[in-house]
N, C-alpha and C positions, 0 to 999 in steps of 0.2 A: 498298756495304755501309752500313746505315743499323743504328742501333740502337731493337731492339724488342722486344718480349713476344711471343716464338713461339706459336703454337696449343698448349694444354696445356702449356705452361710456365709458372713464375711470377717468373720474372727476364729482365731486360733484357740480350738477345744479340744481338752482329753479327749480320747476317741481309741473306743478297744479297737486293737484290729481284725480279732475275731471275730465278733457281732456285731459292731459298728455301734455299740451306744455310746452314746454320748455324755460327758460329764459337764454342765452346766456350772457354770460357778458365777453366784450373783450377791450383789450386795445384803449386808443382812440390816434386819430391821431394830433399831431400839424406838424401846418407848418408857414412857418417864410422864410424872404428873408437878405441877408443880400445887402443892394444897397448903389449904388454910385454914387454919379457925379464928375465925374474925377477924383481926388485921397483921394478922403475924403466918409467917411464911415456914414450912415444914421442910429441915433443913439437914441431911446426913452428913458423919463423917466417915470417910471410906476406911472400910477394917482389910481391903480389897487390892491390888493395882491392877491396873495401875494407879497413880496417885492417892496411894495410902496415907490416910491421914489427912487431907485435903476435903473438902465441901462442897455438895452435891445435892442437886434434886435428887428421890427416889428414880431410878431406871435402871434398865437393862434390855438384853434382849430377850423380844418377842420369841412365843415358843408355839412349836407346830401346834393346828387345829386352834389356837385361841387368836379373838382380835384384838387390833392394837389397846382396844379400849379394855380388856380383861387381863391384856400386860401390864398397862400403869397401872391397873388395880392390884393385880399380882404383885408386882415387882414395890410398890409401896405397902404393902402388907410383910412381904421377905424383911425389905430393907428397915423398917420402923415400927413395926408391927403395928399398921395405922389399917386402920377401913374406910374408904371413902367414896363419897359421890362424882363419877366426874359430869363438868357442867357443860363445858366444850371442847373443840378442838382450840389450840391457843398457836400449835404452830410447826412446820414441819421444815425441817432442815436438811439440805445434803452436807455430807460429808465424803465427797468421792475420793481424798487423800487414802480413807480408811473401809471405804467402800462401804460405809452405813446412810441407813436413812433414819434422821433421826425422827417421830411423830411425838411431842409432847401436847398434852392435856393441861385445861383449865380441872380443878378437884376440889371439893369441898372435906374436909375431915368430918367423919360422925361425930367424934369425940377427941376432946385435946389428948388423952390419954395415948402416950406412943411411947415405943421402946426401943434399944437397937435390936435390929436384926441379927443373924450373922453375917450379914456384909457390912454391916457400921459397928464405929467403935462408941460412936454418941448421935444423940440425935438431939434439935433444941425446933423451938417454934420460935422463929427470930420477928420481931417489927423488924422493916424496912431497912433503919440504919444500925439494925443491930448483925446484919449479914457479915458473916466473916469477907466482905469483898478482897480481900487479900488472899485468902487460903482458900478461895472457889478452882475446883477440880481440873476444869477445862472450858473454854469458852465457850461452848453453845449453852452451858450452867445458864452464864453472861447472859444471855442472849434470851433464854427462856424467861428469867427471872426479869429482863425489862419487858417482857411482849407481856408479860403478867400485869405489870402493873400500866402498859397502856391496857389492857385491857379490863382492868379492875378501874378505873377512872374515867372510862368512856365511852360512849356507844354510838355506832356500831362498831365492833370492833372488827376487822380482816385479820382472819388467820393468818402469821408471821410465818417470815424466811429467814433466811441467811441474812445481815446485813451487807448492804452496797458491800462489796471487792471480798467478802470471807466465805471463799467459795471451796474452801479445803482444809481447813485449823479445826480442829475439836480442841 
């Protein structure tokens, strides 16, 4: 595999030189929900890194043949061993630094009963101003957890981005 500008392409791809395939490489997808049981918010601690030990929605990435919506589901059942309904989309981020896209979910819990997964070391159902906002993971965390609560106080609500200028920070 050598790297090259394919015929009709404008970027530099793996490219065998013997068959001429091509190797693609594109951004991968996380996805993540942020859930509730009634006014309190479902909240991990990473047994994981990066930022082990740190606070986190349930996510991860998306995996072949499933959609984004049966990843938050996935990946919040892994991480907390929580079941839940999701209710919307709540908001989708780029991260071109790291070359993800992140799709998180509005989510309802069936039941408060939750546990750690093997990727947390604890998991707690926080009210509002009970978030560890100090020991949150990485900032799209941020980011989710306030598009949550404009959207749990308002309606209509519009699926969220990035905020103005964070066009590359996880």
């Amino acid at each position: 595999m050598v790297r090259a500008v394919p015929p009709g392409d404008n970027r530099e791809r793996l490219v065998c030189e013997d068959c001429d395939f091509i190797l693609y490489e594109n951004p991968v997808v996380v996805v993540g929900a942020v859930s509730t049981w009634e006014d309190k918010i479902l909240m991990c601690r990473r047994a994981i890194e990066p930022r082990m030990g740190y606070w986190t929605i349930p996510a991860g990435y998306l995996e072949l043949k499933e959609t984004t919506a049966e990843g938050a589901i996935r990946e919040t059942h892994e991480e907390a061993l929580a079941d839940i309904e999701i209710e919307t989309l709540l908001a989708v981020y780029n991260i071109p630094r790291l070359s993800q896209v992140q799709v998180i979910y509005a989510a309802r819990l069936l039941s408060p009963d939750v546990a750690p997964g093997s990727e947390s070391l604890d998991v707690e159902l926080c009210a509002w101003d009970e978030i560890p906002w100090d020991d949150i993971a990485f900032p799209s965390v941020h980011w989710a957890l306030n598009n949550y609560r404009t959207y749990a106080s308002s309606e209509p609500y519009t699926v969220g981005s990035n905020p103005p200028g964070e066009n590359g920070g996880l």
